[in-house]
FIKOLZA-1660 file (N, C-alpha, C; in steps of 0.1 Angstrom, whole numbers, plus 5000, padded with zeros to 4 digits):
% residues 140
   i   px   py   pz ch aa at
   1 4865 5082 5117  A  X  N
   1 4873 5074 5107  A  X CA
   1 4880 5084 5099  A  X  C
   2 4890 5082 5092  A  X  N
   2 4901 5090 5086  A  X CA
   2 4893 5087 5074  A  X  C
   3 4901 5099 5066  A  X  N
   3 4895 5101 5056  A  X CA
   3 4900 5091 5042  A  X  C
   4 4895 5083 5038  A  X  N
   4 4900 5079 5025  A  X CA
   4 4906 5087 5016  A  X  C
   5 4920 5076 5005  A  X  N
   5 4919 5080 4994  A  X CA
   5 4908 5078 4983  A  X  C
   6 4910 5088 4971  A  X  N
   6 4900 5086 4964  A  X CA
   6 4897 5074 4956  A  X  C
   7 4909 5064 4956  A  X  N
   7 4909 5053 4948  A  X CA
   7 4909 5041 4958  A  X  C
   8 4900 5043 4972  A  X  N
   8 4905 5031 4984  A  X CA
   8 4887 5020 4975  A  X  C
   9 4877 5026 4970  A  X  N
   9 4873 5019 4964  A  X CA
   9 4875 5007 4953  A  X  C
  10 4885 5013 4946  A  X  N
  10 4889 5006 4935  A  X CA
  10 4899 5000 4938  A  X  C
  11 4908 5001 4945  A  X  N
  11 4919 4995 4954  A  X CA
  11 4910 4983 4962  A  X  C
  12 4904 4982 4963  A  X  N
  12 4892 4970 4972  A  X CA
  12 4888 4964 4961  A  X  C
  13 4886 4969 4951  A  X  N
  13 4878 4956 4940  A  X CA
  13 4889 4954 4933  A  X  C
  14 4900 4960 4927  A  X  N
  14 4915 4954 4923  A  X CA
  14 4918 4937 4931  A  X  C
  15 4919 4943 4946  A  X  N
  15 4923 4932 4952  A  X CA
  15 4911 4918 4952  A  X  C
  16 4904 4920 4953  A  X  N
  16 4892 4907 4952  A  X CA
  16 4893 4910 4941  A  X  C
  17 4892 4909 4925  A  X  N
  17 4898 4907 4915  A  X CA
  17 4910 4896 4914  A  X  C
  18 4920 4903 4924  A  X  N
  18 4931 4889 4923  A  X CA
  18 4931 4880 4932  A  X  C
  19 4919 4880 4935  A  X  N
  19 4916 4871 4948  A  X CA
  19 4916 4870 4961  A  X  C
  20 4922 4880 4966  A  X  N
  20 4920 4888 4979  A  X CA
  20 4907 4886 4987  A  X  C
  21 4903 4878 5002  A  X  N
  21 4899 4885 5009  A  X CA
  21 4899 4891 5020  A  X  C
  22 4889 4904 5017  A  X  N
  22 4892 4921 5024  A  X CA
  22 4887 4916 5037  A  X  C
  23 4894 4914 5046  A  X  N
  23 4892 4912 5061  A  X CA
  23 4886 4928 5072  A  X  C
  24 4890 4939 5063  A  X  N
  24 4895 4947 5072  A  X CA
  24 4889 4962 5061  A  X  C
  25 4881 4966 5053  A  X  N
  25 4880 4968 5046  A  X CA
  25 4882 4986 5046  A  X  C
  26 4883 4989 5058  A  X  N
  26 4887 5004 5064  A  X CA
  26 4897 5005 5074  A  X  C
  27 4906 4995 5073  A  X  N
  27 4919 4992 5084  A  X CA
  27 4914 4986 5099  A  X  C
  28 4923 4988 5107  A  X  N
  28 4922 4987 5121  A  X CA
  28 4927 4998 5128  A  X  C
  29 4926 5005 5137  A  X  N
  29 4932 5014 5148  A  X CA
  29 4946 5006 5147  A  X  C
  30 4953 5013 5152  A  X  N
  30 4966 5010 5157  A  X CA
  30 4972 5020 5166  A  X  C
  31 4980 5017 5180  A  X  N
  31 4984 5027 5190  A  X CA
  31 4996 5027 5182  A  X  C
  32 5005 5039 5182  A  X  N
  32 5019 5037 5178  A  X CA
  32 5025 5049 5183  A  X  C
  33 5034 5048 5193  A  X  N
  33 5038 5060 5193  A  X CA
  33 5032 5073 5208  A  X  C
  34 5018 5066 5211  A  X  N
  34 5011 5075 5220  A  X CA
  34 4998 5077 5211  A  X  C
  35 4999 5075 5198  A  X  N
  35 4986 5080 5188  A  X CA
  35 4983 5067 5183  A  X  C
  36 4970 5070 5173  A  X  N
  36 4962 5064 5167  A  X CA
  36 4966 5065 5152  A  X  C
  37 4972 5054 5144  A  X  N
  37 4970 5054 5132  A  X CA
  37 4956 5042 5126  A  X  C
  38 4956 5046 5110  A  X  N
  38 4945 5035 5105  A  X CA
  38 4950 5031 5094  A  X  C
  39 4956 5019 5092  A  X  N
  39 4962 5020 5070  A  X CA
  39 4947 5014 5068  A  X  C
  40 4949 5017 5055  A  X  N
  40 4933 5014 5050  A  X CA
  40 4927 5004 5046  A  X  C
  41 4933 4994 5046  A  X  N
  41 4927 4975 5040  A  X CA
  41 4938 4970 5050  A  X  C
  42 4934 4959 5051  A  X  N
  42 4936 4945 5054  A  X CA
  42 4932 4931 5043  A  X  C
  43 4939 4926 5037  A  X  N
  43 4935 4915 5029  A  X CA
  43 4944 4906 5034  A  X  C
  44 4936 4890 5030  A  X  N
  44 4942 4882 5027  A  X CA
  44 4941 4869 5018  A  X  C
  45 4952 4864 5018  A  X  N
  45 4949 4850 5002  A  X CA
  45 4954 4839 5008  A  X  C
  46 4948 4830 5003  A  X  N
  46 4953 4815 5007  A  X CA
  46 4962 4809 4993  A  X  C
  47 4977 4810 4996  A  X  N
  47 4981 4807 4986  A  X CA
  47 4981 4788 4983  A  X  C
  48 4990 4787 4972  A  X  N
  48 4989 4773 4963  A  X CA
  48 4992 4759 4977  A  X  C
  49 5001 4765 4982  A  X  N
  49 5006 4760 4994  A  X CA
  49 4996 4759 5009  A  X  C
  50 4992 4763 5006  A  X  N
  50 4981 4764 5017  A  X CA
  50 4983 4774 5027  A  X  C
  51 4993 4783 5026  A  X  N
  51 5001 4790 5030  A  X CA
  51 4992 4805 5036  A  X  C
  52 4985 4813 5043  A  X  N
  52 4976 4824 5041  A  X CA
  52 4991 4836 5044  A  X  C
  53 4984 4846 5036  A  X  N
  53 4990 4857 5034  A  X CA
  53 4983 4864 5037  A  X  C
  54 4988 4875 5045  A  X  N
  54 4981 4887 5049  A  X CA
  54 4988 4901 5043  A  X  C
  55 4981 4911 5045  A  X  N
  55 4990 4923 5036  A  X CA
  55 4980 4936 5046  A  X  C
  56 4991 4942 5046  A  X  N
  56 4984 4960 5049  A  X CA
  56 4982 4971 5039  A  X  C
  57 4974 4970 5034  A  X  N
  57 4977 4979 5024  A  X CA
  57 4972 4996 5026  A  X  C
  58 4980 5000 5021  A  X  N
  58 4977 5023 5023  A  X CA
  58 4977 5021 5008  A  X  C
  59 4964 5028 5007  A  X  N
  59 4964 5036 4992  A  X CA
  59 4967 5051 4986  A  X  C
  60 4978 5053 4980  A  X  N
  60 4981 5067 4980  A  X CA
  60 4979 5072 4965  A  X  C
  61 4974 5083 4965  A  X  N
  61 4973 5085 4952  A  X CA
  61 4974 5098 4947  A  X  C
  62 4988 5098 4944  A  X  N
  62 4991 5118 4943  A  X CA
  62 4997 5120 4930  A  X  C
  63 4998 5132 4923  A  X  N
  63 4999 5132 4914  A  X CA
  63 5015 5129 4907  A  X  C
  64 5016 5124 4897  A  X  N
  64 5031 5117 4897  A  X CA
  64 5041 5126 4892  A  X  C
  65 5036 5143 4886  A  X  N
  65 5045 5152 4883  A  X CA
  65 5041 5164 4890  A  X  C
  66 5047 5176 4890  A  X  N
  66 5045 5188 4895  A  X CA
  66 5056 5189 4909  A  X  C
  67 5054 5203 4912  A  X  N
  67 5064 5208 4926  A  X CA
  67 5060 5200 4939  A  X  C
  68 5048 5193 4939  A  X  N
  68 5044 5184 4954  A  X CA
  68 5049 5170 4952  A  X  C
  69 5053 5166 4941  A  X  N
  69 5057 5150 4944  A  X CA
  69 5064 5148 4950  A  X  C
  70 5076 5154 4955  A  X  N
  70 5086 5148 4964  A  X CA
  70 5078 5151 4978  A  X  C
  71 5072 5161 4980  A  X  N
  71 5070 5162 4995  A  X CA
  71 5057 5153 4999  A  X  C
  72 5052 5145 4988  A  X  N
  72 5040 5137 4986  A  X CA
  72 5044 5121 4988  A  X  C
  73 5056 5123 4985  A  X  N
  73 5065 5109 4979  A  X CA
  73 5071 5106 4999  A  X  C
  74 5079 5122 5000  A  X  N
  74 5083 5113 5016  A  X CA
  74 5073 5113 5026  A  X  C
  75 5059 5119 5023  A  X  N
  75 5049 5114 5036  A  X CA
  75 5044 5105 5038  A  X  C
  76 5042 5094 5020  A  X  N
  76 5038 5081 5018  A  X CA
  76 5047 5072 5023  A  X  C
  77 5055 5079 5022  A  X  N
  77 5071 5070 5029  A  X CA
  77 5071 5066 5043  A  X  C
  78 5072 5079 5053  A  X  N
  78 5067 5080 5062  A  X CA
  78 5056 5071 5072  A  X  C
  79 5043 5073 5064  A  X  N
  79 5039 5062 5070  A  X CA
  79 5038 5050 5066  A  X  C
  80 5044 5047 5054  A  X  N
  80 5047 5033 5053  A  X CA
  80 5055 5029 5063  A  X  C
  81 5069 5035 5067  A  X  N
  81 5077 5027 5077  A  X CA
  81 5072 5029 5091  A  X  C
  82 5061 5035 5094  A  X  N
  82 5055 5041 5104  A  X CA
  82 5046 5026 5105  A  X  C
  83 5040 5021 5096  A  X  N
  83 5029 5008 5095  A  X CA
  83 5037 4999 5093  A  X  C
  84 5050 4996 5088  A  X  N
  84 5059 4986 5089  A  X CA
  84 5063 4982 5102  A  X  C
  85 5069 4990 5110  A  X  N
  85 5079 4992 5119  A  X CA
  85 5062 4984 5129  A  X  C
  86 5053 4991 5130  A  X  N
  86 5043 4983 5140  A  X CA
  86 5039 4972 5135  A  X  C
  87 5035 4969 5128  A  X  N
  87 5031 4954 5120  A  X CA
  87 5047 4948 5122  A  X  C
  88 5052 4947 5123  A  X  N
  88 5068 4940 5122  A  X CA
  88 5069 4933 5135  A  X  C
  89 5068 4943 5144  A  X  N
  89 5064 4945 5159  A  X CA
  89 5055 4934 5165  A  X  C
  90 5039 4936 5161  A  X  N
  90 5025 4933 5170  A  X CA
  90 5023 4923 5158  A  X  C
  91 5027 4921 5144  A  X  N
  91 5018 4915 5138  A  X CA
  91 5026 4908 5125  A  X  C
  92 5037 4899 5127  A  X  N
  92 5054 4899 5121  A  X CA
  92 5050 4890 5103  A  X  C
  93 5038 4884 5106  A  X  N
  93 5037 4879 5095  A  X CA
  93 5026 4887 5085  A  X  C
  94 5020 4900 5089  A  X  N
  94 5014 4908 5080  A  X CA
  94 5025 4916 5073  A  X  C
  95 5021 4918 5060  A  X  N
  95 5032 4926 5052  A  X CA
  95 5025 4939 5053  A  X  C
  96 5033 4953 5045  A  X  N
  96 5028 4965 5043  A  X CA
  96 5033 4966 5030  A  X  C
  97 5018 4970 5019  A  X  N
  97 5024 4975 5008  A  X CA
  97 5011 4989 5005  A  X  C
  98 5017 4995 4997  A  X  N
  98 5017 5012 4993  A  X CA
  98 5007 5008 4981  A  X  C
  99 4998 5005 4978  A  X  N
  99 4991 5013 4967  A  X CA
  99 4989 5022 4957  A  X  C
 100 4996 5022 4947  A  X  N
 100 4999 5037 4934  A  X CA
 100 4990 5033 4920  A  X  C
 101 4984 5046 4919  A  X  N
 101 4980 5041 4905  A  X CA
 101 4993 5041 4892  A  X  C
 102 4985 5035 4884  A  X  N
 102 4999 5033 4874  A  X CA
 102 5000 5043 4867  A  X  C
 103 4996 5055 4865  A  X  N
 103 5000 5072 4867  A  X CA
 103 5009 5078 4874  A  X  C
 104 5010 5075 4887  A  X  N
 104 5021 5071 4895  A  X CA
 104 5033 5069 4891  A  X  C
 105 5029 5057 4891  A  X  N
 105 5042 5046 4891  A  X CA
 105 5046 5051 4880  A  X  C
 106 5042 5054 4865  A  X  N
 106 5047 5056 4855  A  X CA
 106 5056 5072 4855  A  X  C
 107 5052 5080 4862  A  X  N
 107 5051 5090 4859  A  X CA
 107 5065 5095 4871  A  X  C
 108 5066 5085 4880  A  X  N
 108 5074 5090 4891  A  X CA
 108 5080 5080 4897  A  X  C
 109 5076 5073 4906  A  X  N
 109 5082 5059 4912  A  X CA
 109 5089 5047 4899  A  X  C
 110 5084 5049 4888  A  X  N
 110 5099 5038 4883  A  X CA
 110 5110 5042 4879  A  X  C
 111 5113 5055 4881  A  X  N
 111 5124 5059 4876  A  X CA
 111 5135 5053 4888  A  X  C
 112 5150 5049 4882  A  X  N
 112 5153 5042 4890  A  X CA
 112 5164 5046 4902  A  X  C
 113 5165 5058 4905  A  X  N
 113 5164 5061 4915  A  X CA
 113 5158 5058 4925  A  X  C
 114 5144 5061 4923  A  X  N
 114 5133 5056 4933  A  X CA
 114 5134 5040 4930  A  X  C
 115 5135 5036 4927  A  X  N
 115 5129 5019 4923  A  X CA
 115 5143 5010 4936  A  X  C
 116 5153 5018 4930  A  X  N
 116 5166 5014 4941  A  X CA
 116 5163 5023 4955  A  X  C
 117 5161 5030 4957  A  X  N
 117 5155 5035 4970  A  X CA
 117 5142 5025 4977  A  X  C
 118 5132 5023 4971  A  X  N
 118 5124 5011 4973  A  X CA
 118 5128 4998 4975  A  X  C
 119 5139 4991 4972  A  X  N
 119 5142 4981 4969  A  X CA
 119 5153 4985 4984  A  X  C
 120 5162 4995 4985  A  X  N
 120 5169 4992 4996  A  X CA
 120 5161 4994 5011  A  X  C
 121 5153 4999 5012  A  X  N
 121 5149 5001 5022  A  X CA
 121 5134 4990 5022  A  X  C
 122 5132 4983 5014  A  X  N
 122 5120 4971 5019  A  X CA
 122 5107 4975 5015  A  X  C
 123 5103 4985 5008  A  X  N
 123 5093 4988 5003  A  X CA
 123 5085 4986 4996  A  X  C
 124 5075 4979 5002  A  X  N
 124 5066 4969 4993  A  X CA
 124 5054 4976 4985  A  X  C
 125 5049 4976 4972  A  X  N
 125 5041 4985 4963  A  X CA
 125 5033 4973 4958  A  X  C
 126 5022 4980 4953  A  X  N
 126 5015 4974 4940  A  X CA
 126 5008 4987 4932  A  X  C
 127 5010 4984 4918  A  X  N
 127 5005 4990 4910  A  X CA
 127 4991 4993 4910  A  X  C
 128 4982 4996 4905  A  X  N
 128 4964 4994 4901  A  X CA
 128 4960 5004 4891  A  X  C
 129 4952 5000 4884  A  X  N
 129 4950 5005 4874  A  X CA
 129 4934 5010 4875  A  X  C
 130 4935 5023 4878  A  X  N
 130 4925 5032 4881  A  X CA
 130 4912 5026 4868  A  X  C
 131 4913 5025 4856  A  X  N
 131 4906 5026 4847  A  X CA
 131 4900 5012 4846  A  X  C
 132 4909 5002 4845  A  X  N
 132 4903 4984 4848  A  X CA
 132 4896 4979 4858  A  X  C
 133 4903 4991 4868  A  X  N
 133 4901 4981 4885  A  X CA
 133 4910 4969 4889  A  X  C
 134 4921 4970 4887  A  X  N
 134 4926 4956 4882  A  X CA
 134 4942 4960 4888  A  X  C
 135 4947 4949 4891  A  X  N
 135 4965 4953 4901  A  X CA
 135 4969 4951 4887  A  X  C
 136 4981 4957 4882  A  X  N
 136 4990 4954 4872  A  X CA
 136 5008 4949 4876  A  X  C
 137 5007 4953 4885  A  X  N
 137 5024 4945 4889  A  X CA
 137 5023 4947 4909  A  X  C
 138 5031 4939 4911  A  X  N
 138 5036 4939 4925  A  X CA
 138 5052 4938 4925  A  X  C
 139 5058 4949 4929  A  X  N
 139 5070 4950 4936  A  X CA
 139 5072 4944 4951  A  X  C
 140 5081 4938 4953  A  X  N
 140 5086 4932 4966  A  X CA
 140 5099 4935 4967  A  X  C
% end
């Protein structure tokens, strides 16, 4: 098994917090390419509508200033469209979203550069709040 991020714990009780259930609690294999990927949750919710929603979620968690954030920023990227592009494929009604703490997000991803970069290319996020355990926003 691949190695977790440090916050794939709290990223799991975030989501059951908002009601999420974790189907998948360490991903699934996935062939892509010739290789093996793993994103790291699977949840899902039964919305108002009766509707179920599924989600993929990768938890990333790098630091939101210094000389590695950009090169941090496009490998999170990377395999997010890497887990999109196959879920899109094999699995059309699961979504793929990114994981950030709100250190993160505050500190790097809302500037709006990035936020318009995210938005044009389909990039689905959720915030979480390392310290509560708790999601704080979802971008779509």
């Amino acid at each position: 098994m691949a190695r977790s991020d440090r916050d794939h714990d709290i990223v799991l009780q975030a989501l059951r917090a908002a009601g999420w259930t974790i189907t998948h609690p360490y991903g699934v294999g996935i062939n892509w390419g010739g290789k093996t990927g793993r994103p790291d949750i699977i949840a899902e919710i039964r919305l108002a509508n009766n509707e179920l929603r599924k989600i993929v979620v990768e938890v990333k968690n790098y630091p939101p200033t210094g000389n590695g954030v950009m090169g941090d920023f496009h490998r999170a990227i990377g395999q997010y469209l890497t887990y999109q592009s196959f879920f899109e494929e094999h699995e059309p009604a699961c979504q793929v979203f990114k994981a950030v703490p709100k250190a993160t997000y505050d500190g790097f991803l809302s500037h709006p550069d990035i936020l318009r970069f995210l938005q044009r290319h389909r990039i689905k996020i959720f915030i979480y709040n390392p310290d509560s355990q708790l999601i704080d926003k979802w971008i779509e």
